[in-house]
C-alpha positions as YAML, in Angstrom:
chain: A
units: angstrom
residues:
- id: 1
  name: UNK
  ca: [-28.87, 80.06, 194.87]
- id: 2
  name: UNK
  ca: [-27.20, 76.46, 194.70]
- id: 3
  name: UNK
  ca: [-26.80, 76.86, 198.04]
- id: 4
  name: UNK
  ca: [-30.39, 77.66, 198.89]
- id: 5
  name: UNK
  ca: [-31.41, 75.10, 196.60]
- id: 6
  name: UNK
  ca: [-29.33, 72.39, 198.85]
- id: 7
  name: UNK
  ca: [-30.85, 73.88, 202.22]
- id: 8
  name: UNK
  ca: [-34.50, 73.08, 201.06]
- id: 9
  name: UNK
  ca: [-33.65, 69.77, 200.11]
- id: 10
  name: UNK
  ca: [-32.08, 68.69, 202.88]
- id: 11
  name: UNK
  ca: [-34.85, 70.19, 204.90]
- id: 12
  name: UNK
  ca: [-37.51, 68.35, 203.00]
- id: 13
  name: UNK
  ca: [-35.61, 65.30, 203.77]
- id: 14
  name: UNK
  ca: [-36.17, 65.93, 207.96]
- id: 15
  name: UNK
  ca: [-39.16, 67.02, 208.12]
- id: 16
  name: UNK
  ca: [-42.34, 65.26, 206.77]
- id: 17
  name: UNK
  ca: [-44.42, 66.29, 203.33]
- id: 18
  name: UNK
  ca: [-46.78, 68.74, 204.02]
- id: 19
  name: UNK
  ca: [-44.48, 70.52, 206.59]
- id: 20
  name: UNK
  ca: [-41.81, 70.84, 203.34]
- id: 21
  name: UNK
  ca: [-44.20, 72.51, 201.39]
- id: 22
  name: UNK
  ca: [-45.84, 74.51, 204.02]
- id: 23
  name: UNK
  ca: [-42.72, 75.73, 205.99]
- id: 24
  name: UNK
  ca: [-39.38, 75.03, 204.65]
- id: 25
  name: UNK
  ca: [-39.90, 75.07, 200.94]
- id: 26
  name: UNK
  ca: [-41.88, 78.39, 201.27]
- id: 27
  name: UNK
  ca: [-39.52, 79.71, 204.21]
- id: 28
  name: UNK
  ca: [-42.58, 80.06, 206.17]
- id: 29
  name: UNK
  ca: [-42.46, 80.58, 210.03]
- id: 30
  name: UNK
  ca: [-46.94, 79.89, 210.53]
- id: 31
  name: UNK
  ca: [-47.20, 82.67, 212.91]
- id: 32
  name: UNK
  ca: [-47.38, 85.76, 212.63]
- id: 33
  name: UNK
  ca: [-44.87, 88.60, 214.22]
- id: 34
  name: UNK
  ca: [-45.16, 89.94, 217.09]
- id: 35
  name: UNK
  ca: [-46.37, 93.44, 215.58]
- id: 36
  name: UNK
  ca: [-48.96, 91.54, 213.55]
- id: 37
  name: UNK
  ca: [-46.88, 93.26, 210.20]
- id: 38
  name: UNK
  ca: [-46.26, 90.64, 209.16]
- id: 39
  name: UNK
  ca: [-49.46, 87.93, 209.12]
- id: 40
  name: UNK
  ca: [-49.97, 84.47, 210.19]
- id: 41
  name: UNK
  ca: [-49.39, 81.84, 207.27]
- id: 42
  name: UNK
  ca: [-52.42, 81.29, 205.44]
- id: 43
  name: UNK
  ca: [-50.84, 79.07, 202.33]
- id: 44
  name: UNK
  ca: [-52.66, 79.05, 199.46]
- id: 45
  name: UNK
  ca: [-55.96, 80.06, 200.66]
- id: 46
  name: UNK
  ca: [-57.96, 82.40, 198.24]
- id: 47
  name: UNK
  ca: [-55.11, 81.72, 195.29]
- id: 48
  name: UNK
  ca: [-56.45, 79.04, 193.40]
- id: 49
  name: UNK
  ca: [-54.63, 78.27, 190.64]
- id: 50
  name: UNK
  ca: [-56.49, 79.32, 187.35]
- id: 51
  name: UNK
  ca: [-58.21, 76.86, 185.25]
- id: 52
  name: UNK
  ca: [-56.66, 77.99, 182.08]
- id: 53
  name: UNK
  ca: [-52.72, 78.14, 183.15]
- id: 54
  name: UNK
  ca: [-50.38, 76.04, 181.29]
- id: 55
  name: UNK
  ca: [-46.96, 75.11, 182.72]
- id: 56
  name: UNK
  ca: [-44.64, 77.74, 182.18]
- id: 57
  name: UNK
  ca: [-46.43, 80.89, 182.34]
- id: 58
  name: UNK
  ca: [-46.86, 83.84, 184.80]
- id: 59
  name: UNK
  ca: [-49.46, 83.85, 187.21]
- id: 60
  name: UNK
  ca: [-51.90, 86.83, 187.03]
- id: 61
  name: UNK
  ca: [-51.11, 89.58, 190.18]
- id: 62
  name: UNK
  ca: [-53.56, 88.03, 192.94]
- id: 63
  name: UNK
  ca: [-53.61, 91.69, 194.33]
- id: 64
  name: UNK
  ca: [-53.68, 94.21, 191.05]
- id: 65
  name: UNK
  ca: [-55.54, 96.95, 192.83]
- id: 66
  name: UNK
  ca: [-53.33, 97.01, 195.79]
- id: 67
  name: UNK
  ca: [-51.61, 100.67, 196.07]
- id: 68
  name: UNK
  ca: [-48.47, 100.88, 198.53]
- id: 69
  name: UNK
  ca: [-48.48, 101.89, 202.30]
- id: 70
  name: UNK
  ca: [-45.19, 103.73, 201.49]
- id: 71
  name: UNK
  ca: [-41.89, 104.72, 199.57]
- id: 72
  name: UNK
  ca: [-38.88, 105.00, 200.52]
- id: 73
  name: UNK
  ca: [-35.88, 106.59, 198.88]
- id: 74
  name: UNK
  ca: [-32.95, 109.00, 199.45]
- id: 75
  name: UNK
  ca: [-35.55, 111.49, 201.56]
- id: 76
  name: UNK
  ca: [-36.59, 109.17, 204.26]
- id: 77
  name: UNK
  ca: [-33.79, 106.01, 204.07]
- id: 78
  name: UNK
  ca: [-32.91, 107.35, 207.42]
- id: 79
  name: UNK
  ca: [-36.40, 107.08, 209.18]
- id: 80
  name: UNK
  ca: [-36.59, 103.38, 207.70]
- id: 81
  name: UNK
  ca: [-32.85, 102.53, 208.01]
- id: 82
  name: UNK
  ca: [-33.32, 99.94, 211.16]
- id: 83
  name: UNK
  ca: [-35.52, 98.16, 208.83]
- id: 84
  name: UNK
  ca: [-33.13, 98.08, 205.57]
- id: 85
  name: UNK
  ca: [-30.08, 96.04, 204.58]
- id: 86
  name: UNK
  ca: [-26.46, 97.97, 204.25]
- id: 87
  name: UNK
  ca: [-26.97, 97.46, 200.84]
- id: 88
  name: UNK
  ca: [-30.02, 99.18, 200.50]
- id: 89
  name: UNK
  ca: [-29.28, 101.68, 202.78]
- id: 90
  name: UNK
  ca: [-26.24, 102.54, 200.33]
- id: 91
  name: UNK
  ca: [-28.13, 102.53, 197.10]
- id: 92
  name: UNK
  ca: [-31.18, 104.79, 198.35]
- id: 93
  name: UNK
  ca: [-28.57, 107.32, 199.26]
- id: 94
  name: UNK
  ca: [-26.21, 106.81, 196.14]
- id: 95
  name: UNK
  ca: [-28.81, 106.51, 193.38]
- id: 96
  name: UNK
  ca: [-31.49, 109.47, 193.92]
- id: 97
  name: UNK
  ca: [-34.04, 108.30, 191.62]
- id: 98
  name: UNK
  ca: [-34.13, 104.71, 193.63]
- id: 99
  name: UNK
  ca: [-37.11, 103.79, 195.76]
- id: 100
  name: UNK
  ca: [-38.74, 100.92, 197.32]
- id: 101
  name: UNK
  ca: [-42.83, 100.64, 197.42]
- id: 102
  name: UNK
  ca: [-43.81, 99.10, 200.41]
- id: 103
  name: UNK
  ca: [-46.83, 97.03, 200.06]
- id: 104
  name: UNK
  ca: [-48.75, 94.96, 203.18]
- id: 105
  name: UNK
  ca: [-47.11, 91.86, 204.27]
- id: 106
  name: UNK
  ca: [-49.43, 88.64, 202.95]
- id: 107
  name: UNK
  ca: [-48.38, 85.13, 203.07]
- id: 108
  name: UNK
  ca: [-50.11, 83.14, 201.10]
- id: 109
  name: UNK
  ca: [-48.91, 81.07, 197.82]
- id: 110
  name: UNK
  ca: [-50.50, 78.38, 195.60]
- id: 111
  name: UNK
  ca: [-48.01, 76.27, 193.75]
- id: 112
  name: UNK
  ca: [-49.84, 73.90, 190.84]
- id: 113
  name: UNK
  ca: [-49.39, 70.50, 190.87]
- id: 114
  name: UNK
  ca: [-46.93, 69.67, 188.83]
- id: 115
  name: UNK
  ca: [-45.03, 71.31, 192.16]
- id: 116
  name: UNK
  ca: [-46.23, 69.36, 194.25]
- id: 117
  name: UNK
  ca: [-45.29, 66.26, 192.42]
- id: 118
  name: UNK
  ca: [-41.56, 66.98, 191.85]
- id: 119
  name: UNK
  ca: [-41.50, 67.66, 195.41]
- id: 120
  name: UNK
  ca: [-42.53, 64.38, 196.00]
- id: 121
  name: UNK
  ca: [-40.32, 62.98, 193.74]
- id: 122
  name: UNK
  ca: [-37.15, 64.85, 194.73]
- id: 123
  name: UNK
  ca: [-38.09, 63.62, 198.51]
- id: 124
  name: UNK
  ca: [-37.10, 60.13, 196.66]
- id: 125
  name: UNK
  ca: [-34.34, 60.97, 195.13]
- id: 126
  name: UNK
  ca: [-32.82, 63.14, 197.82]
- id: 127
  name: UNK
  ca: [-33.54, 60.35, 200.11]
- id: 128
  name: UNK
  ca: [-31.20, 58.24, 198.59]
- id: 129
  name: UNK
  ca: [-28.07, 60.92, 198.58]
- id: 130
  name: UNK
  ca: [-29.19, 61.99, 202.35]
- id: 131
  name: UNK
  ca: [-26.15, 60.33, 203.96]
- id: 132
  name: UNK
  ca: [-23.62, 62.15, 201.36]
- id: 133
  name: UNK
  ca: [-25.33, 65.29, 201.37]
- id: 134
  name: UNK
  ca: [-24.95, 65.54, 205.15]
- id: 135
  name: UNK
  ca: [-21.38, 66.86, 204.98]
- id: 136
  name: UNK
  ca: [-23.32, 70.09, 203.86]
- id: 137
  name: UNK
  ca: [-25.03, 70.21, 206.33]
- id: 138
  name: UNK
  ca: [-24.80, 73.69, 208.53]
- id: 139
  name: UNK
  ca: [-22.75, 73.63, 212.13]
- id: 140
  name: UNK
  ca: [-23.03, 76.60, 213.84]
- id: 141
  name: UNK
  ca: [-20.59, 74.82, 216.59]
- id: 142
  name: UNK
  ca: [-18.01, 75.28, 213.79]
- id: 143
  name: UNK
  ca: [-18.82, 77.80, 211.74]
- id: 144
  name: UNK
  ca: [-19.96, 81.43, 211.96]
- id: 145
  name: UNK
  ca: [-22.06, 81.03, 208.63]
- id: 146
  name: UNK
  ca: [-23.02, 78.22, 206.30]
- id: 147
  name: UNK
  ca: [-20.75, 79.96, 203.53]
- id: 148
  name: UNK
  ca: [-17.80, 80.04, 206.35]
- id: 149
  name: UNK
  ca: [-18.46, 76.47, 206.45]
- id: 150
  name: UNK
  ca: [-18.46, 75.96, 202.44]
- id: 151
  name: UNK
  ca: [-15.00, 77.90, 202.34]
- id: 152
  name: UNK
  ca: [-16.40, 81.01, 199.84]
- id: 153
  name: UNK
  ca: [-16.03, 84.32, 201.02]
- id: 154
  name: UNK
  ca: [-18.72, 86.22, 200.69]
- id: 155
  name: UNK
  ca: [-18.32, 89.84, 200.02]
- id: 156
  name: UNK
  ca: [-18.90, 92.77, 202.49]
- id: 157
  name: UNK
  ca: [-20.15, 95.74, 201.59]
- id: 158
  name: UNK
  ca: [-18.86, 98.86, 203.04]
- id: 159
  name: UNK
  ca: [-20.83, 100.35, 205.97]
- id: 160
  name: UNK
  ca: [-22.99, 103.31, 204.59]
- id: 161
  name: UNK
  ca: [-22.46, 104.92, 207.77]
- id: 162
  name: UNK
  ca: [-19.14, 105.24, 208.02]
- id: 163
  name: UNK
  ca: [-17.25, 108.50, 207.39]
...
């Protein structure tokens, strides 16, 4: 998470406002895939924030009559296993009574604007560390993963198709 947290800084520092809060702080690639599963970017469009939120509560579900396309679980993991992680591969065939709902792809967020703000303001603040934050910064000449590069070994999971 810290590390995550460091990425999206440093990439709000590169790249201009709106771009940070469009693409990197979002993780947002605009287009859509190749498929078309997954959609084009639309940001916040038809999510307006609501007129009686206060900071630090849930937003309502912008989609509470949506049903899932699908389930998954120990039945079909196979069918849907090019799709999955080894990790969830492995728990749909451990745990029986796991699933996973599949619901359509959307991309579109709305962030209020106190967001906004501290974006801005971290821009400012990050702006003045840029120079001693760059030692964090990813090199895939060196490295074979940013956590390589960090020195923390990251667990691996066993393969769940191994015998």
């Amino acid at each position: 998470m810290i590390v995550s947290f460091f990425v999206c800084l440093m990439l709000t520092l590169t790249i201009s406002t709106s771009q940070a809060i469009d693409i990197s702080l979002v993780g947002a690639d605009p287009g859509p895939n190749e498929t078309g599963e997954i959609p084009a970017w639309e940001g916040h469009k038809n999510l307006p924030c609501p007129s009686d939120y206060t900071a630090g509560q849930y937003f309502p579900h912008p989609f509470p009559d949506e049903k899932p396309l699908f389930r998954i679980d120990h039945t079909n993991v196979d069918e849907h296993k090019d799709r999955l992680s080894p990790a969830q591969i492995m728990r749909l065939r451990k745990h029986k009574n796991f699933y996973m709902n599949i619901y359509p792809s959307r991309r579109n967020i709305e962030f209020c604007p106190e967001f906004y703000a501290a974006i801005e303001k971290n821009k400012g603040i990050m702006g003045a560390y840029k120079e001693e934050l760059s030692k964090f910064y990813y090199d895939p000449s060196k490295y074979d993963t940013y956590l390589e590069q960090l020195g923390i070994d990251y667990p691996q999971l066993e393969d769940p198709n191994a015998e």
